[in-house]
C-alpha positions as CSV (number, residue, x, y, z in Angstrom):
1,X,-45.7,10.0,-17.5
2,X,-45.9,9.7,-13.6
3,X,-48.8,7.8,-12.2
4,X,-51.4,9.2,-9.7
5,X,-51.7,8.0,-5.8
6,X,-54.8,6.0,-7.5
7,X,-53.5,4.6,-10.4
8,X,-50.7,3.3,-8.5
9,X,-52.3,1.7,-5.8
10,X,-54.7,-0.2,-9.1
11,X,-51.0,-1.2,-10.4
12,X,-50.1,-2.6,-7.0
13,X,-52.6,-4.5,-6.4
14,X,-52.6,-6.3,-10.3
15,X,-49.0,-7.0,-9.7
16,X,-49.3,-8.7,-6.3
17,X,-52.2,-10.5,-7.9
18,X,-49.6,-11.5,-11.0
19,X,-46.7,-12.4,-8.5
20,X,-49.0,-14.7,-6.4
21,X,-50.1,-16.7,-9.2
22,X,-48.3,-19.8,-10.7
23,X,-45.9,-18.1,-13.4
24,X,-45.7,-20.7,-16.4
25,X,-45.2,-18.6,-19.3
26,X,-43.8,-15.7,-20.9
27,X,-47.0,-14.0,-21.2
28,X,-47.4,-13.9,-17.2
29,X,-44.0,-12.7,-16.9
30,X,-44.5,-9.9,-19.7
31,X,-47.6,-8.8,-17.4
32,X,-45.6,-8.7,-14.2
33,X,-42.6,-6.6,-16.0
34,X,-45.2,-3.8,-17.8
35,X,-46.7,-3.3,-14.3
36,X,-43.2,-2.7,-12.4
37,X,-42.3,-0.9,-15.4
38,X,-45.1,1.5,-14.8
39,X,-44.5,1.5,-11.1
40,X,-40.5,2.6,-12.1
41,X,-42.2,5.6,-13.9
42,X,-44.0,7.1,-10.4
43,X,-42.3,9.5,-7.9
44,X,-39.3,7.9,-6.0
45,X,-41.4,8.3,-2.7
46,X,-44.5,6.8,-4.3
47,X,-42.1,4.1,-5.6
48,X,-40.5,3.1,-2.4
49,X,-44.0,2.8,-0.5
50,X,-44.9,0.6,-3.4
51,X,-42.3,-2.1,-3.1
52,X,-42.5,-2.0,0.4
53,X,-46.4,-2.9,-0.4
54,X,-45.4,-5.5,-3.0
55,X,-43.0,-7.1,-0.9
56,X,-45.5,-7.4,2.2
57,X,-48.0,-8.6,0.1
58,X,-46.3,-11.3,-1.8
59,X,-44.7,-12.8,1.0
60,X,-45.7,-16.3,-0.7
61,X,-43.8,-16.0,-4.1
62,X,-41.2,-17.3,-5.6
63,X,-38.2,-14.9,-3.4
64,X,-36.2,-14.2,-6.6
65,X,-39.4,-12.5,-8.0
66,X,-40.3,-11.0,-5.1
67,X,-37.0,-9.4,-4.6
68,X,-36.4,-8.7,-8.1
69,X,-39.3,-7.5,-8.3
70,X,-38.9,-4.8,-5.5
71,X,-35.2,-3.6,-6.5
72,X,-37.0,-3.0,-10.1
73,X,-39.1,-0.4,-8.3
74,X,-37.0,1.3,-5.9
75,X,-33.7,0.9,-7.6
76,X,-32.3,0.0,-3.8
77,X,-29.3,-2.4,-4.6
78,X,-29.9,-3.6,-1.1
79,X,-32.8,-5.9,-2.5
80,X,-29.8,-7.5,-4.8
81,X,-28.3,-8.1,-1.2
82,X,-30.6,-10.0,0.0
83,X,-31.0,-12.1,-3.4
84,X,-27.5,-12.7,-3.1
85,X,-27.7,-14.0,0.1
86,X,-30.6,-16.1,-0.7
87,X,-29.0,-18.1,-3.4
88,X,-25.8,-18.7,-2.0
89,X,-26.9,-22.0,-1.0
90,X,-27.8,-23.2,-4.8
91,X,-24.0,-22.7,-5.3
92,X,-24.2,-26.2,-4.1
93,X,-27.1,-27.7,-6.6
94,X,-26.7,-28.8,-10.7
95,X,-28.4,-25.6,-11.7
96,X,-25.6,-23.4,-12.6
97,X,-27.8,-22.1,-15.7
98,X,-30.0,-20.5,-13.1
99,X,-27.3,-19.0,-11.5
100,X,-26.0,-17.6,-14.3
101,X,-29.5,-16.4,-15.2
102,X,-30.0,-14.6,-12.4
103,X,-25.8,-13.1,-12.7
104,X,-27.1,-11.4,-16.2
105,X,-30.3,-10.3,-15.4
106,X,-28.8,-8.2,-12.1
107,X,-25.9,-7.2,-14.8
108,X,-28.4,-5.7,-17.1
109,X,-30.4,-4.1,-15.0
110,X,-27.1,-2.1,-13.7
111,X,-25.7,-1.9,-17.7
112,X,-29.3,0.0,-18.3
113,X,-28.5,2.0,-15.2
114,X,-31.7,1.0,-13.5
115,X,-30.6,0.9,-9.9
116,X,-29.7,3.3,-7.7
117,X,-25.6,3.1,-6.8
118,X,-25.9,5.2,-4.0
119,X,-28.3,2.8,-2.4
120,X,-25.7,0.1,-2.0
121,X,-22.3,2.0,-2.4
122,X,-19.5,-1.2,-3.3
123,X,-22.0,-3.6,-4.7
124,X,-19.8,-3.9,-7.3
125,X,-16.4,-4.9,-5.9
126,X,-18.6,-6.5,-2.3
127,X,-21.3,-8.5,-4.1
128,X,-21.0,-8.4,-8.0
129,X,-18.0,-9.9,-8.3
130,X,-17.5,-12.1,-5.9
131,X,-20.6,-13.6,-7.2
132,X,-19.1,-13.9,-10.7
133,X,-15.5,-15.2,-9.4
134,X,-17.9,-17.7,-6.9
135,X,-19.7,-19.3,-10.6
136,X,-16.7,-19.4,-12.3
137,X,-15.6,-21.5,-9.8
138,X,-18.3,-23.4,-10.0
139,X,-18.7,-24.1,-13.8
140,X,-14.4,-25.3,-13.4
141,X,-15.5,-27.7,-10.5
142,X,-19.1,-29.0,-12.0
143,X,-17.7,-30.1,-15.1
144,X,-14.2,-30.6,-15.0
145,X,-12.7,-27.7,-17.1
146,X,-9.6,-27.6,-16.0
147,X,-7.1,-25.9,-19.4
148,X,-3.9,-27.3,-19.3
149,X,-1.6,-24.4,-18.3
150,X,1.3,-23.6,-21.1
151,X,4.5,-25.1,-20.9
152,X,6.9,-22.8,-19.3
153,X,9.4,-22.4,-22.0
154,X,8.0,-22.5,-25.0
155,X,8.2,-20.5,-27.8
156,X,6.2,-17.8,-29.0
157,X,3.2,-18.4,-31.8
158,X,2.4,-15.0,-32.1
159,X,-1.1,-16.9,-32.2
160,X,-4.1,-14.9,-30.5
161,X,-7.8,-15.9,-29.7
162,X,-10.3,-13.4,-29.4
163,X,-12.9,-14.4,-27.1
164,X,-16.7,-12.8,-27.5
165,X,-20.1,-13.8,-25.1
166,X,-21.8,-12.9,-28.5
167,X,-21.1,-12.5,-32.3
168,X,-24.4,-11.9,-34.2
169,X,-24.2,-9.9,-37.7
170,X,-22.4,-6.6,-39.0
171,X,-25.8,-4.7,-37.6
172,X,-24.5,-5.6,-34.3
173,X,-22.3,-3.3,-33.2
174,X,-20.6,-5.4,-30.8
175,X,-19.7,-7.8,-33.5
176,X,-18.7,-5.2,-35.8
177,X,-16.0,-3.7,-33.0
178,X,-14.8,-7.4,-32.8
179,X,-13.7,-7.9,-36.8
180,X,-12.3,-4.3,-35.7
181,X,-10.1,-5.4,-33.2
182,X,-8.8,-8.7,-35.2
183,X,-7.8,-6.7,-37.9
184,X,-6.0,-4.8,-35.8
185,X,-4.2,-7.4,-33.9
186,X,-3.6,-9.0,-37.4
187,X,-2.3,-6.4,-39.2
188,X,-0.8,-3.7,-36.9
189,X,-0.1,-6.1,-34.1
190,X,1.4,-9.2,-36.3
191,X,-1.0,-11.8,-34.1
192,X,-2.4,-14.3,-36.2
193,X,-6.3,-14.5,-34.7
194,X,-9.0,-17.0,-34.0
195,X,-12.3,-16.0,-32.7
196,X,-13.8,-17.8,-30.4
197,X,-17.8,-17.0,-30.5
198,X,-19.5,-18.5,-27.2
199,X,-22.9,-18.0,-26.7
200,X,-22.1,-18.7,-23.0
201,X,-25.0,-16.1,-21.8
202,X,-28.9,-17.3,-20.9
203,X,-31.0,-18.0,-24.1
204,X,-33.5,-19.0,-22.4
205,X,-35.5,-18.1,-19.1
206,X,-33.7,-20.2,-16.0
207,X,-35.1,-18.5,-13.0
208,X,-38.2,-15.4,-12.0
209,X,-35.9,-12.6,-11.8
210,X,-37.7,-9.9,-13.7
211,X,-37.0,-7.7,-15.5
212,X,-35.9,-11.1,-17.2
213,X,-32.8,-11.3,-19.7
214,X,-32.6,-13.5,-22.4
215,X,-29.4,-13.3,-25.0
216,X,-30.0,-13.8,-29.2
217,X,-28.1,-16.6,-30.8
218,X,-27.5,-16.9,-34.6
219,X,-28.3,-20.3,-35.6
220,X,-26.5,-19.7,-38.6
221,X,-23.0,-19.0,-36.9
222,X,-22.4,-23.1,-35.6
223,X,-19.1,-25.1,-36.1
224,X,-16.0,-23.6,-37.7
225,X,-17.0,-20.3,-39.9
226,X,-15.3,-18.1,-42.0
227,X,-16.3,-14.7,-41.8
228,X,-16.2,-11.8,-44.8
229,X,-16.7,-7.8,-43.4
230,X,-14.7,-5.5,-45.6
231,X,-12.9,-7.4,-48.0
232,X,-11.4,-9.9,-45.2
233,X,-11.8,-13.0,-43.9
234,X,-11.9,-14.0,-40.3
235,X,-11.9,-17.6,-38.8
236,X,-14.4,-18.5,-36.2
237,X,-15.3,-21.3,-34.4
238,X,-18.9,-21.0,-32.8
239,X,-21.4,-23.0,-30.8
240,X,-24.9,-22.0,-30.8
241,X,-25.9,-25.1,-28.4
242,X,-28.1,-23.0,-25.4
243,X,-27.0,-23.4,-22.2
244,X,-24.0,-24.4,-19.6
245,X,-23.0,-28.0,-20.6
246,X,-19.9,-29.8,-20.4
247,X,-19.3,-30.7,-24.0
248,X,-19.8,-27.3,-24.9
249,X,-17.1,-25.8,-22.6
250,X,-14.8,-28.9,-23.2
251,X,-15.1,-28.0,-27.2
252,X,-13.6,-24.7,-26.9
253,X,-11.2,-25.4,-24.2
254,X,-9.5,-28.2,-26.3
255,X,-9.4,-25.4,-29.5
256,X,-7.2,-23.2,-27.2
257,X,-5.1,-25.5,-26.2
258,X,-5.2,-27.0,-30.3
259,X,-4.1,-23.6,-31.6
260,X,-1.8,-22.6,-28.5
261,X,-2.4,-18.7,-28.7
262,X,0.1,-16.5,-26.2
263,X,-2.8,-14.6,-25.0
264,X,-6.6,-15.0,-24.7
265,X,-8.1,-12.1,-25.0
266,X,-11.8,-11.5,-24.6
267,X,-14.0,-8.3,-25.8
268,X,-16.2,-7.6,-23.3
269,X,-16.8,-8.6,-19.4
270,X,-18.1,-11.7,-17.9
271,X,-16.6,-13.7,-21.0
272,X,-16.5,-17.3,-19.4
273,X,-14.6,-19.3,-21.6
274,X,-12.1,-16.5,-21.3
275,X,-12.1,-16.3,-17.3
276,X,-12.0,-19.9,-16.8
277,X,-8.6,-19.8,-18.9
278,X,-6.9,-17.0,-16.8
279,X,-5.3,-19.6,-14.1
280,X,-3.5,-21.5,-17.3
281,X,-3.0,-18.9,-20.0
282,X,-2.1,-14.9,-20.3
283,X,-5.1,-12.8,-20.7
284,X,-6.0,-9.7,-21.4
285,X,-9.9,-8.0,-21.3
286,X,-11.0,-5.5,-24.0
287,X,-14.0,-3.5,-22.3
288,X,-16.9,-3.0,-24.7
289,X,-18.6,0.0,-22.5
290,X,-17.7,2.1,-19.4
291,X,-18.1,1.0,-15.9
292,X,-16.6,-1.5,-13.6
293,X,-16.4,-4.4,-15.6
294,X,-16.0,-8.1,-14.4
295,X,-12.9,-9.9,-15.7
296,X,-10.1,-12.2,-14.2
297,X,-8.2,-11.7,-17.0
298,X,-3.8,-10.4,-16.0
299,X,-4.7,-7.4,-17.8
300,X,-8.0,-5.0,-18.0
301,X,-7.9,-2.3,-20.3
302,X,-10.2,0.8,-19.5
303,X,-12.9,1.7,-22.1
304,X,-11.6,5.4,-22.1
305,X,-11.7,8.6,-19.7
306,X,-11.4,6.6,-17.0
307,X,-8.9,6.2,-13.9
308,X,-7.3,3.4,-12.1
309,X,-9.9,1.9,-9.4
310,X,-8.3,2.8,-5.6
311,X,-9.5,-0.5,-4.9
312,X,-11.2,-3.6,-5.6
313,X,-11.0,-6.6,-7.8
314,X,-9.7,-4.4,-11.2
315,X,-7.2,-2.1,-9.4
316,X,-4.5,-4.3,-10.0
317,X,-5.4,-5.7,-13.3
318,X,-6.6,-2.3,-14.5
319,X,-4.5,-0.2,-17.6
320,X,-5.1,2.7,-19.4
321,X,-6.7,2.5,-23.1
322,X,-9.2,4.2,-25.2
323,X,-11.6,1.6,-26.9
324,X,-11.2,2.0,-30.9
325,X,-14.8,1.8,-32.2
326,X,-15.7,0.3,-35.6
327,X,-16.5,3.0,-37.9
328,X,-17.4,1.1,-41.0
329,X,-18.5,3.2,-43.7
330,X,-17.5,6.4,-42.0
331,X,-15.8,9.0,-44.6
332,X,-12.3,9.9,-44.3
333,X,-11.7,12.5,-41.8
334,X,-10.1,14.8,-44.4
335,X,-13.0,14.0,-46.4
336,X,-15.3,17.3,-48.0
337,X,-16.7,19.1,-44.5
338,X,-17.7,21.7,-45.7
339,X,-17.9,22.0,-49.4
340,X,-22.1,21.2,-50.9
341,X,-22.2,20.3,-47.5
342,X,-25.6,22.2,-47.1
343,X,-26.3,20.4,-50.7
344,X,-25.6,17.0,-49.4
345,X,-27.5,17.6,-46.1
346,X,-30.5,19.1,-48.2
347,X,-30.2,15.3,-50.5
348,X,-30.2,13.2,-47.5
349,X,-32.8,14.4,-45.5
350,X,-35.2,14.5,-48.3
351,X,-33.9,10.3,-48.7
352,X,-34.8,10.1,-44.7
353,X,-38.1,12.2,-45.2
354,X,-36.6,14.9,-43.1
355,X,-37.2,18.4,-42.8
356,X,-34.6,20.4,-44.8
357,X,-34.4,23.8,-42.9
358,X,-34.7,22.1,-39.4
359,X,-32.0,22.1,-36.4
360,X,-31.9,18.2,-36.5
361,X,-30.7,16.4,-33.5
362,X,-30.3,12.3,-33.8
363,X,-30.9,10.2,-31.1
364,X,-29.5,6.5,-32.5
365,X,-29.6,3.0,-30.1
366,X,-31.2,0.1,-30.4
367,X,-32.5,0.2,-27.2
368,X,-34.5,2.9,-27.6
369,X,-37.8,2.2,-25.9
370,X,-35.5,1.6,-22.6
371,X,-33.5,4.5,-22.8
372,X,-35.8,6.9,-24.1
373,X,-38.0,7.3,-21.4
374,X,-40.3,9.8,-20.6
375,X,-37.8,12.2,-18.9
376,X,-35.9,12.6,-22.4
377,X,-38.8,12.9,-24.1
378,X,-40.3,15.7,-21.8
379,X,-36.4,17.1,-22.1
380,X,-37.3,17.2,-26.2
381,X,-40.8,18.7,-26.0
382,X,-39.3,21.6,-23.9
383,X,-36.6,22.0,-26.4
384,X,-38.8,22.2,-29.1
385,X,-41.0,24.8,-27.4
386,X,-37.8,27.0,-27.3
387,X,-36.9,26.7,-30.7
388,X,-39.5,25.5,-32.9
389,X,-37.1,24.8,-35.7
390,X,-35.8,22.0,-33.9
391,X,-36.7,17.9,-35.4
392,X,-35.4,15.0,-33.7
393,X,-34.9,11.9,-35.3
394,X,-34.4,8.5,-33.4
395,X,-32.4,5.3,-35.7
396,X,-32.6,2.2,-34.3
397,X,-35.0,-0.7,-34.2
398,X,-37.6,0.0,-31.7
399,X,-40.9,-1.3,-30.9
400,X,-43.2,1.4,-28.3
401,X,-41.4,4.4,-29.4
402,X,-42.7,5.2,-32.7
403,X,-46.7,5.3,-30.7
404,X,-44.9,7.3,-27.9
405,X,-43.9,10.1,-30.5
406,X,-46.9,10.3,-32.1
407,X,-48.6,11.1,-28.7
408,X,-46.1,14.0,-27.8
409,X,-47.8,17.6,-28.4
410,X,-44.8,18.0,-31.0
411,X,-45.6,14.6,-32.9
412,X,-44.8,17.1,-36.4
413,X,-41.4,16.9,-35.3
414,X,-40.3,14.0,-33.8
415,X,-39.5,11.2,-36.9
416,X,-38.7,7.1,-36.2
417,X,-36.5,6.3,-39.0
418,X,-36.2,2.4,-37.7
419,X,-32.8,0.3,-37.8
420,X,-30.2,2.3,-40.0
421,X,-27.9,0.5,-42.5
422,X,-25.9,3.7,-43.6
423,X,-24.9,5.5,-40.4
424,X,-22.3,7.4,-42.7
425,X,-24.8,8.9,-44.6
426,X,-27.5,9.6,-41.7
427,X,-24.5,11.1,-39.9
428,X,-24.7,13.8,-42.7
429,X,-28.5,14.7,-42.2
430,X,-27.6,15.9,-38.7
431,X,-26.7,19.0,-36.8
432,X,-26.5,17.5,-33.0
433,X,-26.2,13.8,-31.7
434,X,-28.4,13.9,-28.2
435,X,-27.5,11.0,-25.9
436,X,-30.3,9.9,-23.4
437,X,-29.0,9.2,-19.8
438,X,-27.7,5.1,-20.8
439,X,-24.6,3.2,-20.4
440,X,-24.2,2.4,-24.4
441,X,-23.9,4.2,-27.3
442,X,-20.4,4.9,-27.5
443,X,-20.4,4.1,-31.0
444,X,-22.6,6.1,-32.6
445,X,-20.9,9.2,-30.5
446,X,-17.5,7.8,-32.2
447,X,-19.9,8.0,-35.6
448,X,-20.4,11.1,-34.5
449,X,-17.8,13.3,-34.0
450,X,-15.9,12.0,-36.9
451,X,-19.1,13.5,-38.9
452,X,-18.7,17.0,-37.0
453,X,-22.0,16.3,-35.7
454,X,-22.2,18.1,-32.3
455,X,-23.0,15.9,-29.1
456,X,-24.8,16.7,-26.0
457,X,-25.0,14.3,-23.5
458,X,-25.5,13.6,-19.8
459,X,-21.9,12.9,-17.6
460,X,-22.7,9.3,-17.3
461,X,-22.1,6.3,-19.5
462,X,-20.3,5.3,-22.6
463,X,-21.0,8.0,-24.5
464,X,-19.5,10.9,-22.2
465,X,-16.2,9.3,-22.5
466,X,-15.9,9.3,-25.6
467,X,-17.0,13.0,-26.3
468,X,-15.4,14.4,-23.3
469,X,-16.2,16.8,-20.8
470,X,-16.4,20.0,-23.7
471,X,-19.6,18.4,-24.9
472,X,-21.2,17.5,-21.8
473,X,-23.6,18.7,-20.1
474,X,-24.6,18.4,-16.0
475,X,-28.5,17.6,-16.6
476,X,-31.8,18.0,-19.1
477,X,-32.1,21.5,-18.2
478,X,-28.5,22.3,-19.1
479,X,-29.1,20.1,-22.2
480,X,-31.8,22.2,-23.4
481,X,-30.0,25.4,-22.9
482,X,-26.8,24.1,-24.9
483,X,-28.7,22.9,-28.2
484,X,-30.7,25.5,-28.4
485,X,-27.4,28.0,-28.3
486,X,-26.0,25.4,-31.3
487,X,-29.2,25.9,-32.6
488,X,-29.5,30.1,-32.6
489,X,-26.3,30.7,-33.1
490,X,-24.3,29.6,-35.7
491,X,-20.3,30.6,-34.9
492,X,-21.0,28.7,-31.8
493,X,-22.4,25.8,-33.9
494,X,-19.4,25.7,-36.2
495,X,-17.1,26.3,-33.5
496,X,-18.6,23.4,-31.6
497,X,-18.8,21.1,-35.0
498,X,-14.7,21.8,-35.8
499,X,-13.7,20.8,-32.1
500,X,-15.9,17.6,-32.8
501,X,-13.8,16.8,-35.6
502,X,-10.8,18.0,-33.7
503,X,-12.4,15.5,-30.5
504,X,-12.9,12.3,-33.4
505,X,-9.2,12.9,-34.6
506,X,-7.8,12.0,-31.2
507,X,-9.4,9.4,-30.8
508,X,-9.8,6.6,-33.5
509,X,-6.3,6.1,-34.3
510,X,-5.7,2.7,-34.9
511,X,-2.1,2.9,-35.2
512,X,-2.3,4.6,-31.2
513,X,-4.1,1.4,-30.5
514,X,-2.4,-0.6,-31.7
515,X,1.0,0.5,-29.8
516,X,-0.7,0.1,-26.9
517,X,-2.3,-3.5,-27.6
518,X,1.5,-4.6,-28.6
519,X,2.6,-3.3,-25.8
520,X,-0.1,-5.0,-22.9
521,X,-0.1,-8.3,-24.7
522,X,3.6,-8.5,-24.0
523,X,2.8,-7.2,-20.4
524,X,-0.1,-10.2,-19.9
525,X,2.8,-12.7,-21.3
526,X,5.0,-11.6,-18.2
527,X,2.4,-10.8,-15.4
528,X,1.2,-14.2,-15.7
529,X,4.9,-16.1,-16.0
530,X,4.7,-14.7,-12.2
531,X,1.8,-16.9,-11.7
532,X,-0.9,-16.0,-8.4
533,X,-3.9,-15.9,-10.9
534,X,-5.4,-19.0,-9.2
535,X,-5.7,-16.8,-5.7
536,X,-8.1,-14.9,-8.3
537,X,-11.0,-17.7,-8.3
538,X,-12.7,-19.1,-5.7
539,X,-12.0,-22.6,-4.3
């Protein structure tokens, strides 16, 4: 809902009162964040007089909150500009952990899709990551971490480690993609695998950037681990110690070296542990989501749909590859489609509490009260006023949302189901997957089309390259139109649902992955035999 003239000259003024105050805890963050997040909801005029406000008034604050503070109004990259060029100075102090704090929490904000790239066109390849490159340096030069390159000559181990920011349980889908990928590299790519699980991402609250970014640890995943996901096992050595610290980076520096892989390869971007390896050892860089994606590793693969960058840090590095999503518990694709299907969807609705003569659309992330903002709801409501048949259900752990649907007009139906364990089976409840305008979710499309479930989503993001262009659509408007078609007419539905299928088919072929995997760790071997990755990080 936008705010008034009134309303957000009353917001204003509480923030600047919030931002000139000591900030000590979490609760006076918390109180600074709701109000900017309200602000984000007004007109982008509105907005920009705002921060312009916020920023002449809190002259006096801490300049990382200020600054923050006004980029999480406006959007304007330009404010990240000028952070950057505050803090380049601290490059010389101890605190790397702030550093790195304030790295993540200007990643997230851009993973979320928050800011504006037109504001700041480059900020990625001028800014971004020569930022990252600059810390990396930094944490190789503040405590010593300096692998031991492999001996020229030596023979091959056909040993692999797989390198992750974050392993956390099978209900993260992250993790989940990672047993994915050692399984293939095991058993299709003949690798023997070790997974290295980090935790080299902020815990804990280092500096006033807001919105403010704090990872999850599992204190359960410490030491060496063994971990069982679908009747295999899979060796993992993890620290869950928070923080930057010496010992911590020394521990799993001297385990590569122990177990001598050919290539380190790392799932995901801004994987430390991973990045300060590429001057001594072949990598490679699994992308978990779309986007430019900061990694030093020989060898970047693409998440899928993309192209080659004409320039920049990732337009040498850069390859071609479709990311092969975890799809545990999905049925066979030459499973029953059709036969009882209307039985089955009839016996898991009722399970879900879901209407059984509905159009149902499913909206699935765990970041839900983010992404579902008030646009995609408003997008809903209209729907819904089209074509009253239409429900929408949302799966995934939320907190705001479930109060936010019971105030639409159409509360009836819009249902929160909460975190999903069986995404096989809600996949059968559904007519239409609808994707809010996010990075993530790339996934649950995967989940998706494999289940004939038709998706509509915005061009932008994770999930629009992995459903292609035939099921996307240019904005809200156009999103309304196309469900309701699926919804009214039923050749185009079925139509729609078989080149889903046809979409899922050609795209989660593990053997197809796993050709190309073979084929770029090879590649990673020989790029970096020709040395020059050193050039890569700052001195």
């Amino acid at each position: 809902m936008e705010l008034s003239a009134g309303n957000s000259a009353d917001t204003v003024a509480a923030l600047c009162r919030a931002m000139l105050r000591p900030v000590e805890s979490a609760s006076a963050l918390r109180e600074i964040e709701a109000a900017l997040e309200r602000l984000r909801l007004a007109p982008p005029d509105e907005r920009a007089a705002c921060a312009l406000q916020v920023g002449h008034v809190t002259r006096d604050a801490d300049p990382v909150l200020r600054l923050s503070a006004m980029a999480a109004i406006t959007g304007d990259l330009r404010h990240y500009d000028e952070l950057l060029d505050l803090i380049d100075a601290e490059f010389g102090s101890p605190d790397l952990d702030r550093l790195l704090h304030i790295y993540c929490c200007m990643g997230r904000q851009l993973f979320l899709m928050r800011m504006d790239g037109a504001s700041r066109p480059g900020f990625f390849e001028d800014r971004l990551f020569p930022y990252y490159t600059r810390l990396i340096a930094a944490i190789r030069d503040r405590f010593g971490a300096a692998p031991q390159p492999r001996l020229a000559g030596n023979p091959a181990t056909r040993r692999v480690v797989l390198v992750t920011n974050q392993f956390l349980s099978l209900r993260h889908q992250p993790s989940r993609d990672l047993l994915s990928y050692a399984t293939v590299l095991e058993e299709r790519c003949g690798r023997e695998v070790v997974i290295l699980n980090t935790n080299i991402m902020p815990a804990d609250i280092h500096s006033l950037f807001v919105p403010s970014f704090a990872s999850s640890v599992e204190p359960a995943f410490d030491g060496k681990q063994v971990i069982e996901a679908d009747g295999r096992n899979f060796r993992m050595l993890s620290s869950t110690a928070r923080g930057l610290s010496r010992e911590k980076i020394d521990w799993f520096l001297r385990a590569v070296e122990w177990h001598d892989p050919d290539v380190v390869v790392s799932l995901g971007g801004s994987v430390i542990i991973a990045d300060l390896l590429a001057a001594a050892r072949p990598t490679l860089c699994i992308p978990t989501t779309s986007g430019a994606i900061p990694s030093l590793a020989d060898i970047v693969l693409d998440f899928g749909g993309g192209g080659r960058p004409a320039s920049g840090p990732l337009a040498t590095s850069w390859r071609p590859f479709r990311f092969l999503h975890s799809l545990i518990g999905a049925p066979e694709p030459d499973g029953p489609a059709t036969a009882g299907a209307a039985t089955t969807k009839a016996t898991t609705r009722a399970r879900y509490g879901l209407p059984d003569n509905a159009f149902l659309c499913l909206v699935i992330g765990n970041r839900l009260d983010e992404e579902a903002d008030g646009a995609f709801l408003a997008m809903l409501e209209s729907l819904i006023d089209r074509v009253p048949r239409v429900a929408v259900a949302f799966a995934g752990e939320a907190a705001a949302i479930p109060e936010r649907l019971q105030g639409s007009r159409h509360a009836g139906r819009l249902f929160h189901l909460g975190y999903v364990t069986d995404m096989a089976g809600l996949m059968q409840t559904a007519d239409a997957y609808v994707n809010p305008r996010r990075t993530g979710g790339g996934a649950s499309a995967a989940e998706a089309l494999a289940a004939g479930v038709v998706p509509v989503s915005l061009p932008v993001g994770d999930v629009s390259a992995v459903i292609g262009p035939r099921f996307v659509v240019p904005d809200y408007a156009a999103a309304v139109d196309r469900i309701a078609l699926l919804a009214d007419d039923p050749a185009a539905f079925a139509e729609a649902a078989a080149e889903a299928r046809s979409r899922s088919a050609g795209r989660s072929d593990p053997a197809e992955a796993a050709a190309a995997l073979y084929r770029y760790l090879d590649e990673a071997v020989d790029l970096h035999g020709r040395g020059g990755m050193e050039e890569r990080i700052c001195k």
